[in-house]
C-alpha positions as CSV (number, residue, x, y, z in Angstrom):
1,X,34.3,5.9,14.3
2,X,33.3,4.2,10.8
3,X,30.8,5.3,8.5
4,X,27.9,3.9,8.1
5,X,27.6,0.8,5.9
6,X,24.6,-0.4,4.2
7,X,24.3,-4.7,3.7
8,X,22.1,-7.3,2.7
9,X,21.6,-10.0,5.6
10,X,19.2,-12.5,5.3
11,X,17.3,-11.1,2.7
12,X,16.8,-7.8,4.8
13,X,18.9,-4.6,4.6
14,X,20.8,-3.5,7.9
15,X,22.3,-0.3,8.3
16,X,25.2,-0.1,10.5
17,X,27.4,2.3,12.2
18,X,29.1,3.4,15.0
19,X,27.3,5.6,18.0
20,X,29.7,7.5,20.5
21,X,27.6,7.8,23.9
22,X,28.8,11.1,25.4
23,X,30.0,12.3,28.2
24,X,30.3,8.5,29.1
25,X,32.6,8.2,26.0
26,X,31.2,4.7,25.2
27,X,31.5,3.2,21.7
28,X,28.9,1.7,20.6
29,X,28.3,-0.5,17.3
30,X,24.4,-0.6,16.0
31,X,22.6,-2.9,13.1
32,X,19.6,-0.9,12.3
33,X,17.4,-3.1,10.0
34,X,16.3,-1.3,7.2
35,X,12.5,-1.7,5.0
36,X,13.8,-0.8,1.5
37,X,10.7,1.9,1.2
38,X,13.0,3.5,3.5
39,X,15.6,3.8,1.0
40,X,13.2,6.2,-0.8
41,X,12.8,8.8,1.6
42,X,14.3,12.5,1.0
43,X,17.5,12.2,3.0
44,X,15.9,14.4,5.9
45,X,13.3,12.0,6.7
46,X,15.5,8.7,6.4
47,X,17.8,11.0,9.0
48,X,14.5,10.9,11.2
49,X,13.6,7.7,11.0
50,X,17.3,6.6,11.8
51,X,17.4,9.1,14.7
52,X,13.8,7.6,15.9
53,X,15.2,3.9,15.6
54,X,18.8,5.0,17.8
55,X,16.7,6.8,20.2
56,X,14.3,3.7,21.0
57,X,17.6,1.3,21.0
58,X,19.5,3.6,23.3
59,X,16.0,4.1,25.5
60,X,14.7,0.4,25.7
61,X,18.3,-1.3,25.5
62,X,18.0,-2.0,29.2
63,X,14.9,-3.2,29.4
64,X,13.7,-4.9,25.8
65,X,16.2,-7.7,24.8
66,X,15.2,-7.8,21.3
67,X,15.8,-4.1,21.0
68,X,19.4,-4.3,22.8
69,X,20.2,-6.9,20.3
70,X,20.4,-4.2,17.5
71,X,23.7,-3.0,19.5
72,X,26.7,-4.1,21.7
73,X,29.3,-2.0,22.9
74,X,32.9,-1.9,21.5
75,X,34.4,0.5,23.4
């Protein structure tokens, strides 16, 4: 797994990083767009919000297109 990388893609921020699904052992790569207030939060609430975001992808990645397109899998 990488660490997480934060860049600038069409004038938005996107946070990504690598997500290991367990016990399937899937690899996962996400692209968590970011709202720079976000980038003001104390650390434990950005970790919230990031957790929140993960959670919805890895809930509605079956069922809402535009939410599966945050990820694909890489392993």
């Amino acid at each position: 797994m990488s660490e997480p990388v934060l860049v600038e893609e069409a004038d938005r921020l996107v946070l990504r990083l690598q997500i290991a699904a367990r016990p399937a052992g899937e690899l996962w790569e996400l692209r968590l767009s970011l709202d720079p207030v976000d980038l003001d939060l104390d650390p434990a609430a950005l970790v919230l919000v990031l957790r929140a975001n993960i959670e919805e992808w890895w809930d509605c990645k079956d069922t809402e297109p535009h939410i599966a397109a945050w990820g694909h899998r890489i392993g």
